[in-house]
PQR file with spaces between the fields and no chain letter, atoms N, CA, C, O and H, PARSE charges and radii, in Angstrom:
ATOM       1  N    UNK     1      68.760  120.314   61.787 -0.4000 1.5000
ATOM       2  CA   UNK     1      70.125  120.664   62.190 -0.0000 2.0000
ATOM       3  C    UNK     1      70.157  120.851   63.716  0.5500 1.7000
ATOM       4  O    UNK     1      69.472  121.773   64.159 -0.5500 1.4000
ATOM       5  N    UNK     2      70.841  120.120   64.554 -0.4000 1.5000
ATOM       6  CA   UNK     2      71.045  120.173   66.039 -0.0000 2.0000
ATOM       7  C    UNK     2      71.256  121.693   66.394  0.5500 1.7000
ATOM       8  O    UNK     2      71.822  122.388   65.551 -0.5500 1.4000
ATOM       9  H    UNK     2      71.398  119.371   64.194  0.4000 1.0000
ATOM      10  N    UNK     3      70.883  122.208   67.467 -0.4000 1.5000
ATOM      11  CA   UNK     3      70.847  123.468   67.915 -0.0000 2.0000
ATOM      12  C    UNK     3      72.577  123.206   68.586  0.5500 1.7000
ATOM      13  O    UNK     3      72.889  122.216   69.247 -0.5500 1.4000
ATOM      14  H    UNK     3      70.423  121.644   68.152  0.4000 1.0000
ATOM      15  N    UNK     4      73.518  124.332   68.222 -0.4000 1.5000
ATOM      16  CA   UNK     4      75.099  124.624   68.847 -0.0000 2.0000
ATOM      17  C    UNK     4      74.968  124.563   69.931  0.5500 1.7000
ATOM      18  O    UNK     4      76.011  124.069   70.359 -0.5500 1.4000
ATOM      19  H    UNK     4      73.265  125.136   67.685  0.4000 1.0000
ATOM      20  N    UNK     5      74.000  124.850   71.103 -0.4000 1.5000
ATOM      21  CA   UNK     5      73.900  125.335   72.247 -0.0000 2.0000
ATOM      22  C    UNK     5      74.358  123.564   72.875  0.5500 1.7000
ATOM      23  O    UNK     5      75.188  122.925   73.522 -0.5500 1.4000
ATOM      24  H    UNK     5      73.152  125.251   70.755  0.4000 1.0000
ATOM      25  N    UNK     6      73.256  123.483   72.193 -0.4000 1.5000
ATOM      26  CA   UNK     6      72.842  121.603   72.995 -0.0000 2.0000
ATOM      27  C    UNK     6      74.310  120.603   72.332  0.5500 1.7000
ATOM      28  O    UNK     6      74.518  119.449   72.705 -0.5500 1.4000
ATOM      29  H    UNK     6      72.581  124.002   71.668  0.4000 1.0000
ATOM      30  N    UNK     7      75.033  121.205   71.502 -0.4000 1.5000
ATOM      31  CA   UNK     7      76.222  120.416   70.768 -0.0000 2.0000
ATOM      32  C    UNK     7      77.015  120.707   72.257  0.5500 1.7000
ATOM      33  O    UNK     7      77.042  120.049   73.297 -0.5500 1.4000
ATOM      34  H    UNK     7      74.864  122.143   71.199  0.4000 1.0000
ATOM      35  N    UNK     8      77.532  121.770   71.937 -0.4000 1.5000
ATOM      36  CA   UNK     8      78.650  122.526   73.259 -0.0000 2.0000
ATOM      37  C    UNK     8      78.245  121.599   75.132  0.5500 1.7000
ATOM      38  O    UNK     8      78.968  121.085   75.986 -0.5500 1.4000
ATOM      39  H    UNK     8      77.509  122.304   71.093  0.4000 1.0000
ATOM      40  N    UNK     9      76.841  121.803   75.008 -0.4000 1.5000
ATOM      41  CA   UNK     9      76.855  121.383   76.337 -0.0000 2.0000
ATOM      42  C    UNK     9      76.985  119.829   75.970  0.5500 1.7000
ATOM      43  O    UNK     9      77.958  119.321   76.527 -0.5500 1.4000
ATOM      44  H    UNK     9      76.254  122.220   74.314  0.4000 1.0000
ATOM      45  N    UNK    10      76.430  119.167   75.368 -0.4000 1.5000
ATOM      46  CA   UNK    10      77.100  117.367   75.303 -0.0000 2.0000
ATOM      47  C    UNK    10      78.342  117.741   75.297  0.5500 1.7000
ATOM      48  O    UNK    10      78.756  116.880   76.073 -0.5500 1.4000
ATOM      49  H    UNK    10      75.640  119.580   74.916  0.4000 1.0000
ATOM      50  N    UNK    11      79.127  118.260   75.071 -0.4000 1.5000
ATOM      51  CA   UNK    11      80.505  118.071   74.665 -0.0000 2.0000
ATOM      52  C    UNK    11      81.219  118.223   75.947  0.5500 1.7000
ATOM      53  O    UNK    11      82.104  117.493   76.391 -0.5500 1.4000
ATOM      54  H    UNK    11      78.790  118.960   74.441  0.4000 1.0000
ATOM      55  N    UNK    12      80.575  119.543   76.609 -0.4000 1.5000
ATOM      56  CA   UNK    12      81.027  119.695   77.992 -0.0000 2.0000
ATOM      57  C    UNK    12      80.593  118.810   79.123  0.5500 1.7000
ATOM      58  O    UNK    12      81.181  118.921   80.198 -0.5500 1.4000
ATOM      59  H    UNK    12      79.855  120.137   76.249  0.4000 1.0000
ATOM      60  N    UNK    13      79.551  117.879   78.975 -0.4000 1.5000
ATOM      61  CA   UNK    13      79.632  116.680   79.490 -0.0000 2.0000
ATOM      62  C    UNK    13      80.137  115.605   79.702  0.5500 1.7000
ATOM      63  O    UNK    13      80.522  115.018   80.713 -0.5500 1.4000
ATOM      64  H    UNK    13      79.073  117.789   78.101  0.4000 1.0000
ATOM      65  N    UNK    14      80.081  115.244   77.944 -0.4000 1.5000
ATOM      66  CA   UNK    14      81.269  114.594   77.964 -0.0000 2.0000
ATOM      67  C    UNK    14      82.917  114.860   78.462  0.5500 1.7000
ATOM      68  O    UNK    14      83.675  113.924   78.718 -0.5500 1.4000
ATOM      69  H    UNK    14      79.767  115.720   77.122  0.4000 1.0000
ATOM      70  N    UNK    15      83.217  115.967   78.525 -0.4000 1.5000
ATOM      71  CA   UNK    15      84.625  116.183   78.716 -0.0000 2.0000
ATOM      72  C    UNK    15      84.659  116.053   80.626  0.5500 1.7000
ATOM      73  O    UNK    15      85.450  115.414   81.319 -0.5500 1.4000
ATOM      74  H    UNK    15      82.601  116.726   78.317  0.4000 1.0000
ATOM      75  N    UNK    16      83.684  116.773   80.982 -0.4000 1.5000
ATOM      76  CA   UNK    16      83.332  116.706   82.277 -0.0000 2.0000
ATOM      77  C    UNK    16      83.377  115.059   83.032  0.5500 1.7000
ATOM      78  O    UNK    16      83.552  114.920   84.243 -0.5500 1.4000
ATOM      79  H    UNK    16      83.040  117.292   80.419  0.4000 1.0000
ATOM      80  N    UNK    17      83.236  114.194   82.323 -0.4000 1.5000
ATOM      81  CA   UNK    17      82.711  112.697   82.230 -0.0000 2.0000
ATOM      82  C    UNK    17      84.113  112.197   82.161  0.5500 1.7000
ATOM      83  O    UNK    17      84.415  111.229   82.859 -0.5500 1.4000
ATOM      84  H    UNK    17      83.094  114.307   81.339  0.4000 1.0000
ATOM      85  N    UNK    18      84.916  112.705   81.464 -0.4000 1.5000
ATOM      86  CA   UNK    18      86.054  111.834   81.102 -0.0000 2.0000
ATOM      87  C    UNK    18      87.306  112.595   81.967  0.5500 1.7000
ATOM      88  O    UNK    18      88.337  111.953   82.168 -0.5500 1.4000
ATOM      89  H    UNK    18      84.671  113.492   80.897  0.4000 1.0000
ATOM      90  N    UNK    19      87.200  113.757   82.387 -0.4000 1.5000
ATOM      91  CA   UNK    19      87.803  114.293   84.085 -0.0000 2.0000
ATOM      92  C    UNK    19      87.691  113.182   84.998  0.5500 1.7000
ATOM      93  O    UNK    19      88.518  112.320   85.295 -0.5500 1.4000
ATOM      94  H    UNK    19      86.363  114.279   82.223  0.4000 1.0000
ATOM      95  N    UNK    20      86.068  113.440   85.529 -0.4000 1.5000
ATOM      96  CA   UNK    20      85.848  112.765   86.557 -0.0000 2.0000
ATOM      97  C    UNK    20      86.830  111.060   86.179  0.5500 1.7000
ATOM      98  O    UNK    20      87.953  110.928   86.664 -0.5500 1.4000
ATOM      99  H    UNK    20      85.396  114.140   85.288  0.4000 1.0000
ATOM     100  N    UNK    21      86.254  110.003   85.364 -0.4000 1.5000
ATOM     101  CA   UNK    21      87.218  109.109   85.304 -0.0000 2.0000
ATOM     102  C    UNK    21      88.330  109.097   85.620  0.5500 1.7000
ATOM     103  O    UNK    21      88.732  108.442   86.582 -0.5500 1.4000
ATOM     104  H    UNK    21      85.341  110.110   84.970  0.4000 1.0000
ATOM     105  N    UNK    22      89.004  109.752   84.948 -0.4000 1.5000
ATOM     106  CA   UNK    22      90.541  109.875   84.818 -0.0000 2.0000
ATOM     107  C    UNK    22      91.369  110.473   86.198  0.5500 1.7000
ATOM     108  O    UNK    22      92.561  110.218   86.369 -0.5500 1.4000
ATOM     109  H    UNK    22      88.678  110.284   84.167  0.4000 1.0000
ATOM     110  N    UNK    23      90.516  111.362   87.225 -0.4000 1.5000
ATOM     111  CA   UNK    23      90.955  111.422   88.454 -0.0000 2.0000
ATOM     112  C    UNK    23      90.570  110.492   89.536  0.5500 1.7000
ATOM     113  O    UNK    23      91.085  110.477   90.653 -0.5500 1.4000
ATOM     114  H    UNK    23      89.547  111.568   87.087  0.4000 1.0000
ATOM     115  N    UNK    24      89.433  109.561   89.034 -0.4000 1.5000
ATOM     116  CA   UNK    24      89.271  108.554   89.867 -0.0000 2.0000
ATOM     117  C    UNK    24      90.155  107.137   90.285  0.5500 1.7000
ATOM     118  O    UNK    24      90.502  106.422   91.225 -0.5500 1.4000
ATOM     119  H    UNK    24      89.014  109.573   88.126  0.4000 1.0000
ATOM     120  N    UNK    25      90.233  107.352   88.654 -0.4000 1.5000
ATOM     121  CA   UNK    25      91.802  106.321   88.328 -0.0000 2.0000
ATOM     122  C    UNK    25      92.893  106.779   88.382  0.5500 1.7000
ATOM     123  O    UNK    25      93.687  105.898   88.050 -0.5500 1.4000
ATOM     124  H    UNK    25      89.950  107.933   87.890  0.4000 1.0000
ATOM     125  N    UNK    26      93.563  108.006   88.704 -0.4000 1.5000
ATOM     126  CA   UNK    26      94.753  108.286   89.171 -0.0000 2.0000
ATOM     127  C    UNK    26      94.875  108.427   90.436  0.5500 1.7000
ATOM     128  O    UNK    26      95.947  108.062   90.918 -0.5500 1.4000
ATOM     129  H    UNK    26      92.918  108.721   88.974  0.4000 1.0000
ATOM     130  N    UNK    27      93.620  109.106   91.532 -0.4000 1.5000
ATOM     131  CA   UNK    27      93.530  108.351   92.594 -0.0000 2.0000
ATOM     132  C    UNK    27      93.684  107.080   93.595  0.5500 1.7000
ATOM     133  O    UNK    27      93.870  106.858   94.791 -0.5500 1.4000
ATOM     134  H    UNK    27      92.749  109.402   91.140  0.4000 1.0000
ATOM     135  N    UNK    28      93.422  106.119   91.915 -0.4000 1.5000
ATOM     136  CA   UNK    28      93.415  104.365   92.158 -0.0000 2.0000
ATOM     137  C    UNK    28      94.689  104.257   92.131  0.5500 1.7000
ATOM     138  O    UNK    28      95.382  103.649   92.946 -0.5500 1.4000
ATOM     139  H    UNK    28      93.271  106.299   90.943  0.4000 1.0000
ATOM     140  N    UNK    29      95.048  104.857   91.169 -0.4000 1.5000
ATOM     141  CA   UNK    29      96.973  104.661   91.082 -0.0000 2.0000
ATOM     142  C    UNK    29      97.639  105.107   92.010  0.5500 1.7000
ATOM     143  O    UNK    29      98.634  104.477   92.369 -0.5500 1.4000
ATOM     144  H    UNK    29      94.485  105.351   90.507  0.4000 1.0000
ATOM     145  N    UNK    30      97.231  106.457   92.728 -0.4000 1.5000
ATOM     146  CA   UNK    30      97.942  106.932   93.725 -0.0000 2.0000
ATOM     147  C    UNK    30      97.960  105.968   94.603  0.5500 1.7000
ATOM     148  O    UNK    30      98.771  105.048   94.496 -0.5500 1.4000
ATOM     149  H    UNK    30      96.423  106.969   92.436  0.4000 1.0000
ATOM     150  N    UNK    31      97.343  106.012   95.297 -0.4000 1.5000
ATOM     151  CA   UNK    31      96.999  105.199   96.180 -0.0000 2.0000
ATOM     152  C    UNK    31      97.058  103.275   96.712  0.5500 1.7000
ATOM     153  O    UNK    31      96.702  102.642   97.706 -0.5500 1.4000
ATOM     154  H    UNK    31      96.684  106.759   95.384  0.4000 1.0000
ATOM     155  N    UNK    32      97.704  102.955   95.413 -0.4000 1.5000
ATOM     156  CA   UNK    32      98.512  101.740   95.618 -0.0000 2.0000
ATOM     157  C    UNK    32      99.816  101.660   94.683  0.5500 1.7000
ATOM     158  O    UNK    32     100.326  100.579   94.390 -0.5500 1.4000
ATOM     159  H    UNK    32      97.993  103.470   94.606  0.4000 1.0000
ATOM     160  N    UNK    33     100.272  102.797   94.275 -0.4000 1.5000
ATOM     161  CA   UNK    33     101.501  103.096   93.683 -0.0000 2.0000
ATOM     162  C    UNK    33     102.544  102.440   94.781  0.5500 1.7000
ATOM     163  O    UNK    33     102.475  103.043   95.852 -0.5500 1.4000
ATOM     164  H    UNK    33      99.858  103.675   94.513  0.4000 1.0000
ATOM     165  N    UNK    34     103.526  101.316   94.782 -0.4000 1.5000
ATOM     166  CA   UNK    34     104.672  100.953   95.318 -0.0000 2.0000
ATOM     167  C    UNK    34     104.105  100.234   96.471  0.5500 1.7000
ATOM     168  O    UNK    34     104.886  100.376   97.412 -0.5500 1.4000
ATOM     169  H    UNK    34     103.582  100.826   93.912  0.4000 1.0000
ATOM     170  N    UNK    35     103.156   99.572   96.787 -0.4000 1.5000
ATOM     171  CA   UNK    35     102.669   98.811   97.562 -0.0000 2.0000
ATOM     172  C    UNK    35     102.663   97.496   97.236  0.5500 1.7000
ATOM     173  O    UNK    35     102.495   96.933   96.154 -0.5500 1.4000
ATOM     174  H    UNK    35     102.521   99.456   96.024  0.4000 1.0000
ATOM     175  N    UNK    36     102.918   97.000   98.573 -0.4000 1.5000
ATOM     176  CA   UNK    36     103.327   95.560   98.211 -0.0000 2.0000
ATOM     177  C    UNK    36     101.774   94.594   99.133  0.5500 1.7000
ATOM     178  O    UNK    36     101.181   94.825  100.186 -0.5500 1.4000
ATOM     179  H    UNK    36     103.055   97.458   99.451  0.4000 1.0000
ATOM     180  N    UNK    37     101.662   93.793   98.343 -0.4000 1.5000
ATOM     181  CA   UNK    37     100.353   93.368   99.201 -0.0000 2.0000
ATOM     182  C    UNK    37     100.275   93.124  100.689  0.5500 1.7000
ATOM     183  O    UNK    37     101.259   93.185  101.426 -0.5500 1.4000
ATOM     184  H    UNK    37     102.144   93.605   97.487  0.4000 1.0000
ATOM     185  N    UNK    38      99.008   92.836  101.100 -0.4000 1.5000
ATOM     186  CA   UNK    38      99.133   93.216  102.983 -0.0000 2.0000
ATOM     187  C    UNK    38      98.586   92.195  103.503  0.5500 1.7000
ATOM     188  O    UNK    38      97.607   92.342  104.235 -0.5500 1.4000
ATOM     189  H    UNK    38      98.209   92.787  100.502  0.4000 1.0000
ATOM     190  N    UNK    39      99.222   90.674  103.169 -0.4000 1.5000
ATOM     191  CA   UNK    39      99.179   89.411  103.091 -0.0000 2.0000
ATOM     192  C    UNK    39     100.130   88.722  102.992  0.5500 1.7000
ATOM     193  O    UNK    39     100.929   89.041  102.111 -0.5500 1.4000
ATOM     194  H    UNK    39     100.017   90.555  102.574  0.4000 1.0000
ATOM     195  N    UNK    40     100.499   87.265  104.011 -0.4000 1.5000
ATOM     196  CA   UNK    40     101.531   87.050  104.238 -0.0000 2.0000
ATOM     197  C    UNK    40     102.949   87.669  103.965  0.5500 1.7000
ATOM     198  O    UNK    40     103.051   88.739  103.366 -0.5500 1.4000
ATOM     199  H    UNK    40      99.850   87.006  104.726  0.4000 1.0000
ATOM     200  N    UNK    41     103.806   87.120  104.321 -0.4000 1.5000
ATOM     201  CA   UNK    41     105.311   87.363  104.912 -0.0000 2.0000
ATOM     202  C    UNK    41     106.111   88.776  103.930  0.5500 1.7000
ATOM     203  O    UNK    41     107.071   89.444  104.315 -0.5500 1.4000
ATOM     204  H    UNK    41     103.723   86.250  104.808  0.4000 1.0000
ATOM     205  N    UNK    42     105.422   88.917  102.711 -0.4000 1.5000
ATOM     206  CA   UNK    42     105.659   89.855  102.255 -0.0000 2.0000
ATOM     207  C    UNK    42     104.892   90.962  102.711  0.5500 1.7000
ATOM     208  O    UNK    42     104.533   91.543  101.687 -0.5500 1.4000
ATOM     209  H    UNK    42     104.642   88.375  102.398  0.4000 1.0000
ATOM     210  N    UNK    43     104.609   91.346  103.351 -0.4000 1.5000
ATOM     211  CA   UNK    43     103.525   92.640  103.191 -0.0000 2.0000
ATOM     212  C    UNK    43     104.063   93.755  103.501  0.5500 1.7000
ATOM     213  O    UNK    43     103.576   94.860  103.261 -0.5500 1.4000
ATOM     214  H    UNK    43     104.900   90.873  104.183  0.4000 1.0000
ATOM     215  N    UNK    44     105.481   93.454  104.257 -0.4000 1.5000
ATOM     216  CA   UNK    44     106.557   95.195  104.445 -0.0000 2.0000
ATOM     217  C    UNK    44     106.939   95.404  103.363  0.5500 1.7000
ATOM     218  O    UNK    44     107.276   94.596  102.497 -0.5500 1.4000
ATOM     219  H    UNK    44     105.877   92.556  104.452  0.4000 1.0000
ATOM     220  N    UNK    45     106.899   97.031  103.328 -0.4000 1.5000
ATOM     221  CA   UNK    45     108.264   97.422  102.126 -0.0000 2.0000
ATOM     222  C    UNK    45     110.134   97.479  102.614  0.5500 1.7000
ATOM     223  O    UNK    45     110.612   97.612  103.741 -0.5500 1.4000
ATOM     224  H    UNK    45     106.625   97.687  104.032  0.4000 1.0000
ATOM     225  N    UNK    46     110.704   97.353  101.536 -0.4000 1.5000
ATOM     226  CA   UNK    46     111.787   97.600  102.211 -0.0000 2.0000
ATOM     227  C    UNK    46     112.123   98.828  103.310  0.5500 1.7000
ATOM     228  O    UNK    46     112.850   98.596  104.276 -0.5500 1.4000
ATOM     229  H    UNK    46     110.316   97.246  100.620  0.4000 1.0000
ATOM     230  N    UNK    47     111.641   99.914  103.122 -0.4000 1.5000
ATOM     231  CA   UNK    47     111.453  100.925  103.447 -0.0000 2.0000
ATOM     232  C    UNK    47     111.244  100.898  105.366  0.5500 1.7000
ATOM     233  O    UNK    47     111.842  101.423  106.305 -0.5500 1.4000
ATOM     234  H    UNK    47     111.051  100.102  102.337  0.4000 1.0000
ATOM     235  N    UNK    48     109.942   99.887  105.204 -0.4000 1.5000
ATOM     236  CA   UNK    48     109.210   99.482  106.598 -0.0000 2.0000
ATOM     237  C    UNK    48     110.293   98.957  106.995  0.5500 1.7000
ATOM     238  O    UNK    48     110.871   99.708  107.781 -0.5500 1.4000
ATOM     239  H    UNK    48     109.456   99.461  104.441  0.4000 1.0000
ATOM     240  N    UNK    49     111.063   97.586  106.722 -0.4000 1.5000
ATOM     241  CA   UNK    49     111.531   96.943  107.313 -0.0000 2.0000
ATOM     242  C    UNK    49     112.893   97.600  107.824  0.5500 1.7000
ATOM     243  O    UNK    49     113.237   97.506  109.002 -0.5500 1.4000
ATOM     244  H    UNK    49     110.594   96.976  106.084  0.4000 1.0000
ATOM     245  N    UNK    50     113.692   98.313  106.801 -0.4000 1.5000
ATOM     246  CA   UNK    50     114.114   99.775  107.229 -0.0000 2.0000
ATOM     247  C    UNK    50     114.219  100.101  108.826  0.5500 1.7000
ATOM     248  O    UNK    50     114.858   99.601  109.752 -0.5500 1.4000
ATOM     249  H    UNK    50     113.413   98.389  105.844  0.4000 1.0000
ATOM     250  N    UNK    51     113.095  101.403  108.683 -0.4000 1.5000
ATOM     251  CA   UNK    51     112.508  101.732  109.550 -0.0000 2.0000
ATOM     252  C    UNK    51     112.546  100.727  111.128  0.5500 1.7000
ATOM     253  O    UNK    51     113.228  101.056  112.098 -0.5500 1.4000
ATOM     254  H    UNK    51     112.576  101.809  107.931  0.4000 1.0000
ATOM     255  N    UNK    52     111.872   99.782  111.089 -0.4000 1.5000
ATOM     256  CA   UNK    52     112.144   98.804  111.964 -0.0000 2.0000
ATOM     257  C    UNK    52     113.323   98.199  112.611  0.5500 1.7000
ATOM     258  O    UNK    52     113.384   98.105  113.837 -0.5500 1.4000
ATOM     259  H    UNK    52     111.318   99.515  110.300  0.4000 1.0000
ATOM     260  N    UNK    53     114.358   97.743  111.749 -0.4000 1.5000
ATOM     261  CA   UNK    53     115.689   97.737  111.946 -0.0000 2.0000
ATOM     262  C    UNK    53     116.135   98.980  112.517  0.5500 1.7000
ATOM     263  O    UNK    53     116.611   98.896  113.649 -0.5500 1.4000
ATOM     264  H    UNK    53     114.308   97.819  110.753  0.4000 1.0000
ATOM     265  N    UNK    54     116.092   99.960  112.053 -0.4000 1.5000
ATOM     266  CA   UNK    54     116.264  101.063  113.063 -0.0000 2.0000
ATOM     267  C    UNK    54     116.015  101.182  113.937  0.5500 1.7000
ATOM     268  O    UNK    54     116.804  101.628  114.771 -0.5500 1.4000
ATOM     269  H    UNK    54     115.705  100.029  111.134  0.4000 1.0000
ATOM     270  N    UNK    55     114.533  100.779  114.273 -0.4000 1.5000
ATOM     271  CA   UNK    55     114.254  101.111  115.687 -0.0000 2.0000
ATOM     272  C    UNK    55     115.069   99.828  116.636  0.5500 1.7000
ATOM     273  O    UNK    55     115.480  100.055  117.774 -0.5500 1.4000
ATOM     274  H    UNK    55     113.892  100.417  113.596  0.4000 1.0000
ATOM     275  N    UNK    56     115.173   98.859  116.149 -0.4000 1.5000
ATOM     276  CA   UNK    56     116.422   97.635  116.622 -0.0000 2.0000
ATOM     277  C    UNK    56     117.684   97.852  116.699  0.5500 1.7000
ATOM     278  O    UNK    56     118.554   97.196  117.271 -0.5500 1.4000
ATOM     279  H    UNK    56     114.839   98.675  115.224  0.4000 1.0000
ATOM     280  N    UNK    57     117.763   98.980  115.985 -0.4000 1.5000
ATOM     281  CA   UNK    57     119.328   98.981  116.121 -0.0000 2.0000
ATOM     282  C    UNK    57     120.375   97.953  115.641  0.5500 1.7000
ATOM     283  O    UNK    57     121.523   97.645  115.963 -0.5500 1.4000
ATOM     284  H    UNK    57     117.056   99.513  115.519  0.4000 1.0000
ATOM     285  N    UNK    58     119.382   97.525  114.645 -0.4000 1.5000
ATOM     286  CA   UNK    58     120.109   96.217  114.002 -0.0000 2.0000
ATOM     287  C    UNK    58     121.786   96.887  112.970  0.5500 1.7000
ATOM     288  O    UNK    58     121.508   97.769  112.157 -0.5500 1.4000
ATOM     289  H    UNK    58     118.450   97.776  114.384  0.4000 1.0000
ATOM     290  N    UNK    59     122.769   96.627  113.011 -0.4000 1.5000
ATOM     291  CA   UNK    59     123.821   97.073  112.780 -0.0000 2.0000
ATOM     292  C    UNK    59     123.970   96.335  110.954  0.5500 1.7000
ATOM     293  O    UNK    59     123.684   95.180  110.641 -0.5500 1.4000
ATOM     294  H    UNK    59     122.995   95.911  113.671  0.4000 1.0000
ATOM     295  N    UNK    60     124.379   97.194  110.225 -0.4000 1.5000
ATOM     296  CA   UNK    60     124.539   96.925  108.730 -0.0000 2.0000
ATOM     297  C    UNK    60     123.329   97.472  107.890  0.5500 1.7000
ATOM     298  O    UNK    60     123.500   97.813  106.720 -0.5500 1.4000
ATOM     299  H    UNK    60     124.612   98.133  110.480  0.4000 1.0000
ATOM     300  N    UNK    61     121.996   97.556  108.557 -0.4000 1.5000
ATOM     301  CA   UNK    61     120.922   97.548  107.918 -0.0000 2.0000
ATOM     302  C    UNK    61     120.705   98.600  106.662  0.5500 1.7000
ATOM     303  O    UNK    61     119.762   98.583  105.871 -0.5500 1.4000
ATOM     304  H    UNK    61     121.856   97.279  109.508  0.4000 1.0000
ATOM     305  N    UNK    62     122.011   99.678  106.685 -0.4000 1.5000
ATOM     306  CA   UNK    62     121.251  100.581  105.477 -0.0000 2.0000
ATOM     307  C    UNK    62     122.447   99.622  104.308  0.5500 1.7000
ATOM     308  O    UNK    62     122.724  100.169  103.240 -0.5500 1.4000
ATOM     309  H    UNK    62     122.777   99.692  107.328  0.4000 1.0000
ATOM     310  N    UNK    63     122.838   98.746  104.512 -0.4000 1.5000
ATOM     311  CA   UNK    63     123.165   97.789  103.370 -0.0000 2.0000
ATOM     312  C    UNK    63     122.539   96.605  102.658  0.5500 1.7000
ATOM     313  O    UNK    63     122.700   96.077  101.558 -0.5500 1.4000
ATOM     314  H    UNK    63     122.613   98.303  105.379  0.4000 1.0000
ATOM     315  N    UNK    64     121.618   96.352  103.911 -0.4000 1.5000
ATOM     316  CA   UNK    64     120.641   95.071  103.016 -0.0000 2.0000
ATOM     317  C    UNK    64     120.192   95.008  102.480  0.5500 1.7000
ATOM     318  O    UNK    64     120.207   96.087  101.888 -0.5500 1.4000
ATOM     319  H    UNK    64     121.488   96.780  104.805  0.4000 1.0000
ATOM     320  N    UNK    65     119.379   94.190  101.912 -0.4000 1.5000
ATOM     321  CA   UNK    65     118.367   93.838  101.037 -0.0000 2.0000
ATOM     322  C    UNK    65     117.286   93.876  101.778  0.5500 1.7000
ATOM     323  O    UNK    65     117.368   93.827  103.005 -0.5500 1.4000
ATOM     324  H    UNK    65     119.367   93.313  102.393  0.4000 1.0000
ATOM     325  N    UNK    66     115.972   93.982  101.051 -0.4000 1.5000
ATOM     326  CA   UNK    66     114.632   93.790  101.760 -0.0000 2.0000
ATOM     327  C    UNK    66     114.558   91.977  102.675  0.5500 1.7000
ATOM     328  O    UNK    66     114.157   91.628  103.785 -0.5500 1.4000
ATOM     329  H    UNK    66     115.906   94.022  100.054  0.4000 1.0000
ATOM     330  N    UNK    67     115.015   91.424  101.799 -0.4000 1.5000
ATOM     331  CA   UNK    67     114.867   89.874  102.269 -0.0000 2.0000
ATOM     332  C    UNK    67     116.087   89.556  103.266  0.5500 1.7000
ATOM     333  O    UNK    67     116.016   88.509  103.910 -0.5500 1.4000
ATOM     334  H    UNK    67     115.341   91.707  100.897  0.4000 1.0000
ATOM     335  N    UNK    68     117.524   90.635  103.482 -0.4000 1.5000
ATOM     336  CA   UNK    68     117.692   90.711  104.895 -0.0000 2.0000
ATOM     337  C    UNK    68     117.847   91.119  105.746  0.5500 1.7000
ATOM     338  O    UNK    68     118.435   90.657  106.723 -0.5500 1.4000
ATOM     339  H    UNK    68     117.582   91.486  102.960  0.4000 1.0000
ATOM     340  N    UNK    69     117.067   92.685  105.518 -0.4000 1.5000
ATOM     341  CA   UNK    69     115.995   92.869  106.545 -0.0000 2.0000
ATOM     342  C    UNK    69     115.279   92.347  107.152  0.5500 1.7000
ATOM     343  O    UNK    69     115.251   92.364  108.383 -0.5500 1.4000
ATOM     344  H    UNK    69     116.588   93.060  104.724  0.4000 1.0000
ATOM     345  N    UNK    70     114.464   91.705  106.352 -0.4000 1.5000
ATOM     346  CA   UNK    70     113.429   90.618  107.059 -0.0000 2.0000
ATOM     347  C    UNK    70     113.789   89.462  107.673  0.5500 1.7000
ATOM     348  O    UNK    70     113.255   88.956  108.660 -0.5500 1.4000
ATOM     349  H    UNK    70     114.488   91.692  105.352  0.4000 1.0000
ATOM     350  N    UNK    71     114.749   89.050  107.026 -0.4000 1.5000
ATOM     351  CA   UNK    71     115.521   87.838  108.098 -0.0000 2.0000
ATOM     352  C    UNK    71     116.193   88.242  109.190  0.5500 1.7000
ATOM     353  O    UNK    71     115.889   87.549  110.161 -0.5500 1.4000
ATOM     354  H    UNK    71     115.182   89.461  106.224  0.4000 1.0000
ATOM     355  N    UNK    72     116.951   89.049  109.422 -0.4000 1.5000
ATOM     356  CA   UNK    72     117.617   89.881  110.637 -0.0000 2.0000
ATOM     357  C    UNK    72     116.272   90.234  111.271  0.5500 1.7000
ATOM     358  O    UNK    72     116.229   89.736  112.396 -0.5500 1.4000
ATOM     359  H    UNK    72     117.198   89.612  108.633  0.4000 1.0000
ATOM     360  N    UNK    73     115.175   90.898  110.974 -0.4000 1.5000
ATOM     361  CA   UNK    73     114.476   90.919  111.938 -0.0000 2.0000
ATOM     362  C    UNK    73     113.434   90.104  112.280  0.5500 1.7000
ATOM     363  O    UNK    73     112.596   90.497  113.092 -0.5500 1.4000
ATOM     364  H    UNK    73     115.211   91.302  110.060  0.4000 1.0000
ATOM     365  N    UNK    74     113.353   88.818  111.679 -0.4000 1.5000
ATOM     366  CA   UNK    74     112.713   87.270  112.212 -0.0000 2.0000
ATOM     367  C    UNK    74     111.244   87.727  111.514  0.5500 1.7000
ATOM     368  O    UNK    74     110.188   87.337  112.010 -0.5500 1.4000
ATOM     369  H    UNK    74     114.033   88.498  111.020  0.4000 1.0000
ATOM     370  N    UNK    75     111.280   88.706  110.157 -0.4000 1.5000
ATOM     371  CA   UNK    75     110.054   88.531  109.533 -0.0000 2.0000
ATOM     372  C    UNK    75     109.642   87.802  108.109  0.5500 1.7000
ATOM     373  O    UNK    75     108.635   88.090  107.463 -0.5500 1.4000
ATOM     374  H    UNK    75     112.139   89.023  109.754  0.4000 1.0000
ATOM     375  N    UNK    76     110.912   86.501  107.637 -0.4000 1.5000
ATOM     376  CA   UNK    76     110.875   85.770  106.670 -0.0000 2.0000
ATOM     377  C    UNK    76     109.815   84.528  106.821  0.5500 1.7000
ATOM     378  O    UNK    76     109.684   83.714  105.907 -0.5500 1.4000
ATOM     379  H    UNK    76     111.730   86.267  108.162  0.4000 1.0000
């Protein structure tokens, strides 16, 4: 019959084991949650391109679209 002691601690290993995972991969998720790849002509978010237009002073911009954003600011 397995000694309780040595049951409890596998168990707390295991659980310990399946923490660690599970914050490694929500880390993974954090961390490219709403990202758009960082490779060709797409790689701003709307957000960025946003931002940018602002700093242009481009007029209409909190009405566009991401794609004209990017055309108003010559990044299509």
């Amino acid at each position: 019959m397995p000694d309780i002691i040595e049951i409890i601690k596998d168990q707390h290993r295991q659980v310990d084991e399946l923490l660690t995972r599970a914050a490694e991969e929500g880390a993974d998720a954090e961390a490219t949650a709403g990202r758009v790849p960082e490779e060709g002509p797409d790689h701003l978010s709307r957000h960025d391109l946003y931002e940018k237009a602002k700093d242009q002073q481009i007029p209409g911009r909190s009405k566009m679209s991401r794609d004209q954003l990017a055309e108003a600011l010559g990044e299509s």
